[in-house]
Backbone as a chain_set.jsonl record, in Angstrom:
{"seq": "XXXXXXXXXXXXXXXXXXXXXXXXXXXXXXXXXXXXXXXXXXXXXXXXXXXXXXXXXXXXXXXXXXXXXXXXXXXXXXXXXXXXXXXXXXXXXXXXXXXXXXXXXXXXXXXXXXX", "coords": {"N": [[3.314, -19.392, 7.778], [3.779, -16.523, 6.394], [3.493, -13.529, 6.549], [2.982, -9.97, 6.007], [2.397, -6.53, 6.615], [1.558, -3.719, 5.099], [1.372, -0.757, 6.892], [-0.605, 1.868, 8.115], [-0.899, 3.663, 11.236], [-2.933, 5.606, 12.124], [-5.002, 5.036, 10.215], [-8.213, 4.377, 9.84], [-9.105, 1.87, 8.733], [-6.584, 0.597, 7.951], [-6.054, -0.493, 11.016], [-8.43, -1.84, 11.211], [-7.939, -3.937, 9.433], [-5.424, -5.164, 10.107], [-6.54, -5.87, 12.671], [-8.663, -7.961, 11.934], [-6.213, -9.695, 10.54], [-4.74, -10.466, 12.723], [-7.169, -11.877, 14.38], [-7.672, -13.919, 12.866], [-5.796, -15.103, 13.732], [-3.281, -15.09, 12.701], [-0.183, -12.72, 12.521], [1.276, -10.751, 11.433], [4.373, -9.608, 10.056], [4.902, -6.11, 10.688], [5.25, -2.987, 8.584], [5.6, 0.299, 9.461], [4.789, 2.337, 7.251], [4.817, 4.741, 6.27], [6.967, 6.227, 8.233], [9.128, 4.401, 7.547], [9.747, 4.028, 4.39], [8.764, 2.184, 1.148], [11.066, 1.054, -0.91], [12.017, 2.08, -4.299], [12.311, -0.649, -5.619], [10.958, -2.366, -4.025], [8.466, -1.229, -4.043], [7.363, -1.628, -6.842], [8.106, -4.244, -6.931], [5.908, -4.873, -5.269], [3.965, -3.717, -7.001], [3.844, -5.312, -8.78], [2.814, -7.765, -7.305], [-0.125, -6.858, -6.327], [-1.243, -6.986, -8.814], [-1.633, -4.382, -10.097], [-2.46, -1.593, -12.06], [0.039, 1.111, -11.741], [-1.245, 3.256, -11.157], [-3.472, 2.786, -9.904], [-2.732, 2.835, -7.385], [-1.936, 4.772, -6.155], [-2.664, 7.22, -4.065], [-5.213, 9.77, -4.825], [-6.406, 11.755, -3.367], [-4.825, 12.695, -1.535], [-3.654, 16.436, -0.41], [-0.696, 16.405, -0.875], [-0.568, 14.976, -3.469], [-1.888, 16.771, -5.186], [-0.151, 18.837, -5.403], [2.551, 17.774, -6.292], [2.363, 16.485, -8.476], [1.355, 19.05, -10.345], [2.264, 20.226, -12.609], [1.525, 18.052, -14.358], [-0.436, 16.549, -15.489], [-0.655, 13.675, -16.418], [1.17, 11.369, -15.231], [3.614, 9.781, -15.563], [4.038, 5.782, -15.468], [6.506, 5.162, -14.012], [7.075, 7.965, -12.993], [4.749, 8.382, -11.097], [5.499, 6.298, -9.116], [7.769, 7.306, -8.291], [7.145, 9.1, -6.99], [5.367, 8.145, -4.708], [7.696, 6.97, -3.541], [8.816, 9.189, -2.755], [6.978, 10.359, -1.132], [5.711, 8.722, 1.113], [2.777, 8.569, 1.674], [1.082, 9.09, -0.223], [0.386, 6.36, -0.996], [-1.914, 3.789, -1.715], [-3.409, 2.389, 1.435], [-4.432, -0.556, 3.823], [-1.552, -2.228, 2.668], [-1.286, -5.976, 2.106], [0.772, -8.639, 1.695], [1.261, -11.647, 1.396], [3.407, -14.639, 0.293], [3.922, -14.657, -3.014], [1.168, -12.859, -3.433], [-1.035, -10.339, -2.687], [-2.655, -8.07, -1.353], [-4.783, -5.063, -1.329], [-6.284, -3.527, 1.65], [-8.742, -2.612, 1.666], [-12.405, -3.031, 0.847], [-11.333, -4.217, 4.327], [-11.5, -7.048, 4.316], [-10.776, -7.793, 2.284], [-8.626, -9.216, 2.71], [-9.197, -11.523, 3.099], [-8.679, -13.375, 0.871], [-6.345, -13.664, 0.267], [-5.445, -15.302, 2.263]], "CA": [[2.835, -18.386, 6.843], [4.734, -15.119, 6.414], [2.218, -12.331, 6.14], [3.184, -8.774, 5.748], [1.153, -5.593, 6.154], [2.175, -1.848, 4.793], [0.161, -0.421, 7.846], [-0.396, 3.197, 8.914], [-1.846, 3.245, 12.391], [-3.651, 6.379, 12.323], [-5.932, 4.717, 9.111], [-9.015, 3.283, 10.517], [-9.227, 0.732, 7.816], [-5.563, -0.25, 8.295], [-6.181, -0.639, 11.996], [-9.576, -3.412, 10.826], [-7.405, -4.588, 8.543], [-4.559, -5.775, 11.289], [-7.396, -6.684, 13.686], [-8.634, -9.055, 11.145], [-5.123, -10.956, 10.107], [-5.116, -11.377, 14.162], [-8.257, -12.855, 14.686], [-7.687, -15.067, 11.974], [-4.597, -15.805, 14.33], [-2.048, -14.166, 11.968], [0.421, -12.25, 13.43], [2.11, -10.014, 10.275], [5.317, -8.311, 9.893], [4.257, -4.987, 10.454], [6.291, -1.853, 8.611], [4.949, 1.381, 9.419], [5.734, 2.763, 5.827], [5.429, 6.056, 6.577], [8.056, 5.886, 8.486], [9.897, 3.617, 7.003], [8.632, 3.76, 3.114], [9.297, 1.379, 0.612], [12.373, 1.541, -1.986], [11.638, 2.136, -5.966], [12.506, -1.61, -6.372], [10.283, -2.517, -3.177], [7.051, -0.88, -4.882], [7.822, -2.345, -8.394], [7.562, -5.686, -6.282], [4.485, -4.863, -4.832], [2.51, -3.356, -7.754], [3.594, -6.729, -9.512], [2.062, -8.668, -6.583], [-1.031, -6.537, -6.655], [-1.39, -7.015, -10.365], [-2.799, -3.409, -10.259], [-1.881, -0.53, -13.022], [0.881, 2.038, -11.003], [-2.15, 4.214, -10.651], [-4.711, 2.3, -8.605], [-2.1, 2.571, -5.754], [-1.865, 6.087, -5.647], [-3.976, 8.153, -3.317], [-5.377, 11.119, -5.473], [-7.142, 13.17, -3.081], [-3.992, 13.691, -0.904], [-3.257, 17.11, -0.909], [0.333, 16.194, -1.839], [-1.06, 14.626, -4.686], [-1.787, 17.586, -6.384], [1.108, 19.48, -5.364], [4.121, 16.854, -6.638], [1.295, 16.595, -10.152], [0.721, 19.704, -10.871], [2.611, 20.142, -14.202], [1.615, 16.897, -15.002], [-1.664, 16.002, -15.478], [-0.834, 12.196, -16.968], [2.211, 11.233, -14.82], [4.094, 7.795, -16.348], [4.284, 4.891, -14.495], [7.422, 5.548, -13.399], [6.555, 9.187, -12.024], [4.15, 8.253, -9.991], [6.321, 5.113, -8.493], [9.055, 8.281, -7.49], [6.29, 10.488, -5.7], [5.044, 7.458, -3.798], [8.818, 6.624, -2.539], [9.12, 10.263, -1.892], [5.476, 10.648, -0.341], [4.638, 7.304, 0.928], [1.304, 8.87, 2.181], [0.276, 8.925, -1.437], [0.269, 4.965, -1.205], [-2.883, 3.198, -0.496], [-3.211, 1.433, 2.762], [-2.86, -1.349, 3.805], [-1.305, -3.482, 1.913], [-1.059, -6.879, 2.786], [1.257, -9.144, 1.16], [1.502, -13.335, 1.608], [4.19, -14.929, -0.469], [3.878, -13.384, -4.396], [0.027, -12.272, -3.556], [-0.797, -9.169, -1.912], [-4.253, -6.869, -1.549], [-5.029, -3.268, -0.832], [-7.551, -3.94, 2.559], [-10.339, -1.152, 1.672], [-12.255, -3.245, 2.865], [-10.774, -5.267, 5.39], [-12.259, -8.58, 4.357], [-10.186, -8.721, 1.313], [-6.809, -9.691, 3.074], [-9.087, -13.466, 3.408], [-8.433, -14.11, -0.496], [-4.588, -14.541, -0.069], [-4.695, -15.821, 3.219]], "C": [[3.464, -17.049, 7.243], [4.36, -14.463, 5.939], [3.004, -10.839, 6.167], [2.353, -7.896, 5.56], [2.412, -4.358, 6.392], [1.194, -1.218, 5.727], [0.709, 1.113, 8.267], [-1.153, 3.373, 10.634], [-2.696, 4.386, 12.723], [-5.066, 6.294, 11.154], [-7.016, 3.897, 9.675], [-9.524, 2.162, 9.782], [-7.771, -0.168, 7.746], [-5.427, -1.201, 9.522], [-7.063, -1.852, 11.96], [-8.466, -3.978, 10.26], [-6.239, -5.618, 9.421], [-5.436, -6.756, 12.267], [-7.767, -7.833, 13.079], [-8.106, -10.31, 10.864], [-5.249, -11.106, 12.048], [-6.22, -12.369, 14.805], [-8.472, -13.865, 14.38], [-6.145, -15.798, 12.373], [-3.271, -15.921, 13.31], [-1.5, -13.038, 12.452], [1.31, -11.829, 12.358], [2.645, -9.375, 11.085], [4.704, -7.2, 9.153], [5.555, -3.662, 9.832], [5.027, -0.988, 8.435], [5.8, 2.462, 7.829], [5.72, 4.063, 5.644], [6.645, 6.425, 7.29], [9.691, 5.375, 8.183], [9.193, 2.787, 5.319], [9.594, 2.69, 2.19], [10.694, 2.132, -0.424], [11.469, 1.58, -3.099], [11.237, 0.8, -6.034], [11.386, -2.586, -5.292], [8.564, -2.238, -3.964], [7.013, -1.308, -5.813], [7.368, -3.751, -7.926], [6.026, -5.751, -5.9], [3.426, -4.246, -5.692], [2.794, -5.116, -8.284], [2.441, -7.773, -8.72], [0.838, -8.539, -6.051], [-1.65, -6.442, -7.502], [-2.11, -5.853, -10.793], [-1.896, -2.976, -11.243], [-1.321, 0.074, -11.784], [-0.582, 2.53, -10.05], [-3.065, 4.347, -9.405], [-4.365, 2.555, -7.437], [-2.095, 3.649, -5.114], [-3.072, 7.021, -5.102], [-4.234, 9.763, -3.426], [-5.793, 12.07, -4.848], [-6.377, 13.535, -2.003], [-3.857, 14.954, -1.596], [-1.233, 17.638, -1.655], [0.801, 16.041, -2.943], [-0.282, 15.93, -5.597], [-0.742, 18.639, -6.791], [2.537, 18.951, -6.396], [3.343, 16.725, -8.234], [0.946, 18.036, -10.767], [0.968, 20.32, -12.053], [2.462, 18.916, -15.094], [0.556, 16.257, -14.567], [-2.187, 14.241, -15.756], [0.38, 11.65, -16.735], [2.493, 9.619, -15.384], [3.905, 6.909, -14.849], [5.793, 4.99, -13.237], [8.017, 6.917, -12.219], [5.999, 9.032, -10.985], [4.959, 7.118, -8.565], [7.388, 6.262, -7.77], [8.301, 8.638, -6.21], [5.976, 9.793, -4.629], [6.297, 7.048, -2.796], [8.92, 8.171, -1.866], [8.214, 10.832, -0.502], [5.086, 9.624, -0.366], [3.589, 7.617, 1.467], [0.513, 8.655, 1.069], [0.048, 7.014, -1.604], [-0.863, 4.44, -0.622], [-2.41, 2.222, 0.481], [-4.811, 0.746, 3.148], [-3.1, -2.063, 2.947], [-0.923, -4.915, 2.327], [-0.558, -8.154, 1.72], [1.548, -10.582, 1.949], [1.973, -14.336, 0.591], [4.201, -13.536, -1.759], [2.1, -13.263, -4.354], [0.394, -11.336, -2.616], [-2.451, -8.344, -2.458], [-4.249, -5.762, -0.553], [-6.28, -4.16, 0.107], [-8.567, -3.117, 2.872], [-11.262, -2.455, 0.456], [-11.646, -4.323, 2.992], [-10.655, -6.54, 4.914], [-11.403, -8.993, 2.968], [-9.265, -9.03, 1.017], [-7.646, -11.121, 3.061], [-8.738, -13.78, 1.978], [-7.411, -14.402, -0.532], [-4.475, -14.882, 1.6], [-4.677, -17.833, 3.873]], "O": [[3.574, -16.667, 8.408], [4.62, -14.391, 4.738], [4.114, -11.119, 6.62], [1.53, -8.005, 4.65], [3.377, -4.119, 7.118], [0.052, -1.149, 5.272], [1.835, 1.488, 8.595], [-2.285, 2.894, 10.705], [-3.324, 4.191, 13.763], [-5.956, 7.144, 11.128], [-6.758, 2.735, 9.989], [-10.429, 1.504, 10.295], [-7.775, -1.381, 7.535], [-4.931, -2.324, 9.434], [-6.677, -2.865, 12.543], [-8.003, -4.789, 11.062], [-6.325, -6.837, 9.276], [-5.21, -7.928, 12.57], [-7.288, -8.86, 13.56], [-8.638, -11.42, 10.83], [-5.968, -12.003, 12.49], [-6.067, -13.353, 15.53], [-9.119, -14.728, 14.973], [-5.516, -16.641, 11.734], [-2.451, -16.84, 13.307], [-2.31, -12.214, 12.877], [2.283, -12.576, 12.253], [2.293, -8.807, 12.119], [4.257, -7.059, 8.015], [6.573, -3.429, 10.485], [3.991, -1.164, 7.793], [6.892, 2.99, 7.618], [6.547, 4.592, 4.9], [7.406, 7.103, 6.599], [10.826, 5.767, 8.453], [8.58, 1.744, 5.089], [10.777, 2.423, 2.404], [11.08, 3.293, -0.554], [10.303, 1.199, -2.989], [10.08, 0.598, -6.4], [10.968, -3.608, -5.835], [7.763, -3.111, -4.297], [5.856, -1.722, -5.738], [6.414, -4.336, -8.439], [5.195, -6.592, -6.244], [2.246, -4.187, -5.346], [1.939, -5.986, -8.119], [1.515, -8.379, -9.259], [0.353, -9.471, -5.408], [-2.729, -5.863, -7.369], [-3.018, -5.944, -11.619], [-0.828, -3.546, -11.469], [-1.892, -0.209, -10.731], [-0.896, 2.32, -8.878], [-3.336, 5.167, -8.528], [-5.138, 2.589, -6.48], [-2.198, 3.762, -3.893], [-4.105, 7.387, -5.662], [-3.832, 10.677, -2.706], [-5.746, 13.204, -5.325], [-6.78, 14.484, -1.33], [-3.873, 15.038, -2.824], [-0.765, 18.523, -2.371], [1.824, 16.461, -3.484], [0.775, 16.148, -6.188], [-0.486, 19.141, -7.885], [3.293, 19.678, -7.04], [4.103, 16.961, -9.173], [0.2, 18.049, -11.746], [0.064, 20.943, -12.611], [3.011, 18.717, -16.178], [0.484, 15.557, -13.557], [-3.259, 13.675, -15.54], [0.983, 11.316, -17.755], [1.741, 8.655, -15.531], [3.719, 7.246, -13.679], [5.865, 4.888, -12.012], [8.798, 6.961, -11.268], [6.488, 9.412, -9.921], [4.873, 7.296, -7.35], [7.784, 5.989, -6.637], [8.573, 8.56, -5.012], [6.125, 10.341, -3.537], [6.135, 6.83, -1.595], [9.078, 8.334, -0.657], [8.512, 11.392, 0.554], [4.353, 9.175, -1.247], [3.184, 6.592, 2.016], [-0.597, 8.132, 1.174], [-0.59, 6.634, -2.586], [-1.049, 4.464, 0.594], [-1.424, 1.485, 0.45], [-5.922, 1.223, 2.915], [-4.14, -2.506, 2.458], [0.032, -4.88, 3.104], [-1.407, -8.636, 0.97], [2.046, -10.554, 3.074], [1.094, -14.936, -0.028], [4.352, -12.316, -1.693], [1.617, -13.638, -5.423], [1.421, -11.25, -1.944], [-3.029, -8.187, -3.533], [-3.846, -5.648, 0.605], [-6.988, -5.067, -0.33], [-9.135, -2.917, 3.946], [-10.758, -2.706, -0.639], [-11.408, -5.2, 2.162], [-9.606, -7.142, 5.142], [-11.309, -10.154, 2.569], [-8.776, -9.208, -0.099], [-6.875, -12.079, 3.01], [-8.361, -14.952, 2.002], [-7.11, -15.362, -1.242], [-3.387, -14.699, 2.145], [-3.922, -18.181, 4.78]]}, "num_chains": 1, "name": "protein.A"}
Protein backbone atom coordinates (compact mmCIF):
# COMPACT_ATOMS: atom_id res chain seq x y z
CA UNK A 1 0.00 0.00 0.00
CA UNK A 2 1.36 3.37 -1.12
CA UNK A 3 0.01 6.01 1.19
CA UNK A 4 0.86 9.60 0.87
CA UNK A 5 0.38 12.49 3.28
CA UNK A 6 0.56 16.50 2.37
CA UNK A 7 1.85 17.06 6.04
CA UNK A 8 2.87 20.29 7.79
CA UNK A 9 4.63 19.44 11.01
CA UNK A 10 3.93 22.41 12.96
CA UNK A 11 -0.21 21.44 12.50
CA UNK A 12 -1.29 19.56 15.47
CA UNK A 13 -3.88 17.71 13.54
CA UNK A 14 -1.37 16.83 10.79
CA UNK A 15 1.01 15.55 13.42
CA UNK A 16 -2.43 12.96 14.84
CA UNK A 17 -3.00 12.47 11.56
CA UNK A 18 0.70 10.81 10.77
CA UNK A 19 0.62 9.22 14.25
CA UNK A 20 -2.46 7.46 13.24
CA UNK A 21 -1.35 6.03 9.54
CA UNK A 22 1.69 4.67 11.89
CA UNK A 23 -0.10 2.95 14.37
CA UNK A 24 -2.16 1.47 11.88
CA UNK A 25 1.46 0.36 10.76
CA UNK A 26 1.51 2.64 7.66
CA UNK A 27 4.46 4.27 6.98
CA UNK A 28 3.45 7.28 4.19
CA UNK A 29 5.43 9.18 1.78
CA UNK A 30 5.71 12.22 3.56
CA UNK A 31 6.05 15.80 1.46
CA UNK A 32 6.33 18.68 3.59
CA UNK A 33 4.29 20.91 1.08
CA UNK A 34 5.17 23.91 2.39
CA UNK A 35 8.25 23.43 1.46
CA UNK A 36 7.92 21.67 -1.29
CA UNK A 37 4.18 22.66 -2.61
CA UNK A 38 2.32 20.98 -5.07
CA UNK A 39 2.29 21.91 -9.00
CA UNK A 40 -1.12 23.39 -10.70
CA UNK A 41 -1.47 19.89 -12.32
CA UNK A 42 -0.56 18.14 -8.84
CA UNK A 43 -3.63 19.97 -7.05
CA UNK A 44 -6.06 19.42 -10.03
CA UNK A 45 -5.12 15.66 -9.18
CA UNK A 46 -5.81 15.96 -5.76
CA UNK A 47 -9.05 18.02 -5.70
CA UNK A 48 -10.23 15.22 -8.23
CA UNK A 49 -9.25 12.56 -5.64
CA UNK A 50 -10.92 14.49 -2.88
CA UNK A 51 -14.05 14.89 -4.92
CA UNK A 52 -14.30 18.29 -3.08
CA UNK A 53 -15.39 21.78 -4.92
CA UNK A 54 -11.73 23.94 -5.37
CA UNK A 55 -13.02 25.81 -2.40
CA UNK A 56 -13.36 23.34 0.46
CA UNK A 57 -9.50 23.06 0.19
CA UNK A 58 -8.73 26.46 0.73
CA UNK A 59 -7.96 27.81 4.16
CA UNK A 60 -10.03 31.13 4.51
CA UNK A 61 -8.99 32.46 7.70
CA UNK A 62 -5.27 32.61 6.65
CA UNK A 63 -4.29 35.97 6.72
CA UNK A 64 -2.89 35.48 3.19
CA UNK A 65 -6.18 34.56 2.28
CA UNK A 66 -7.48 37.80 2.38
CA UNK A 67 -4.60 39.54 1.09
CA UNK A 68 -4.09 37.45 -2.51
CA UNK A 69 -8.58 37.88 -2.47
CA UNK A 70 -9.01 41.04 -1.87
CA UNK A 71 -10.31 42.35 -5.26
CA UNK A 72 -12.04 39.34 -5.57
CA UNK A 73 -14.60 38.42 -3.47
CA UNK A 74 -15.80 35.12 -5.72
CA UNK A 75 -12.40 33.83 -6.98
CA UNK A 76 -12.92 30.95 -10.01
CA UNK A 77 -11.83 27.70 -9.58
CA UNK A 78 -8.92 28.24 -11.24
CA UNK A 79 -7.86 31.40 -9.07
CA UNK A 80 -7.95 29.89 -6.15
CA UNK A 81 -5.93 26.60 -7.53
CA UNK A 82 -2.96 29.58 -8.46
CA UNK A 83 -2.99 31.16 -4.82
CA UNK A 84 -2.78 27.70 -3.28
CA UNK A 85 0.42 26.79 -5.61
CA UNK A 86 1.66 30.18 -4.78
CA UNK A 87 0.62 30.00 -0.94
CA UNK A 88 0.55 26.42 -0.15
CA UNK A 89 -0.34 27.47 3.48
CA UNK A 90 -3.74 28.33 2.12
CA UNK A 91 -4.17 24.43 1.53
CA UNK A 92 -5.88 22.39 4.07
CA UNK A 93 -3.86 19.89 5.96
CA UNK A 94 -3.27 16.96 5.79
CA UNK A 95 -4.07 15.42 3.05
CA UNK A 96 -3.77 11.93 2.74
CA UNK A 97 -3.91 10.23 -0.46
CA UNK A 98 -4.06 6.07 -1.16
CA UNK A 99 -4.21 5.15 -4.80
CA UNK A 100 -7.17 7.56 -6.62
CA UNK A 101 -8.77 8.25 -2.91
CA UNK A 102 -7.55 10.83 -0.71
CA UNK A 103 -9.08 12.80 2.63
CA UNK A 104 -8.47 16.09 4.33
CA UNK A 105 -7.56 14.50 8.21
CA UNK A 106 -9.56 17.28 10.36
CA UNK A 107 -10.17 14.87 12.18
CA UNK A 108 -7.62 12.38 12.16
CA UNK A 109 -9.85 9.34 12.08
CA UNK A 110 -10.90 10.03 8.62
CA UNK A 111 -7.59 8.84 6.86
CA UNK A 112 -9.34 4.98 8.13
CA UNK A 113 -12.01 5.31 5.16
CA UNK A 114 -9.34 4.99 2.34
CA UNK A 115 -7.09 2.96 4.16
Amino acid sequence: MSVLIYHNPRCSKSRQTLALLQENKINPEIIDYLNMPPSEDDLIEIIKKLNIPVHNLVRKNEKIYKVVMENNPEPSDSRLIQAMVANPILIQRPIVINGEKAVIGRPPENVLEIL
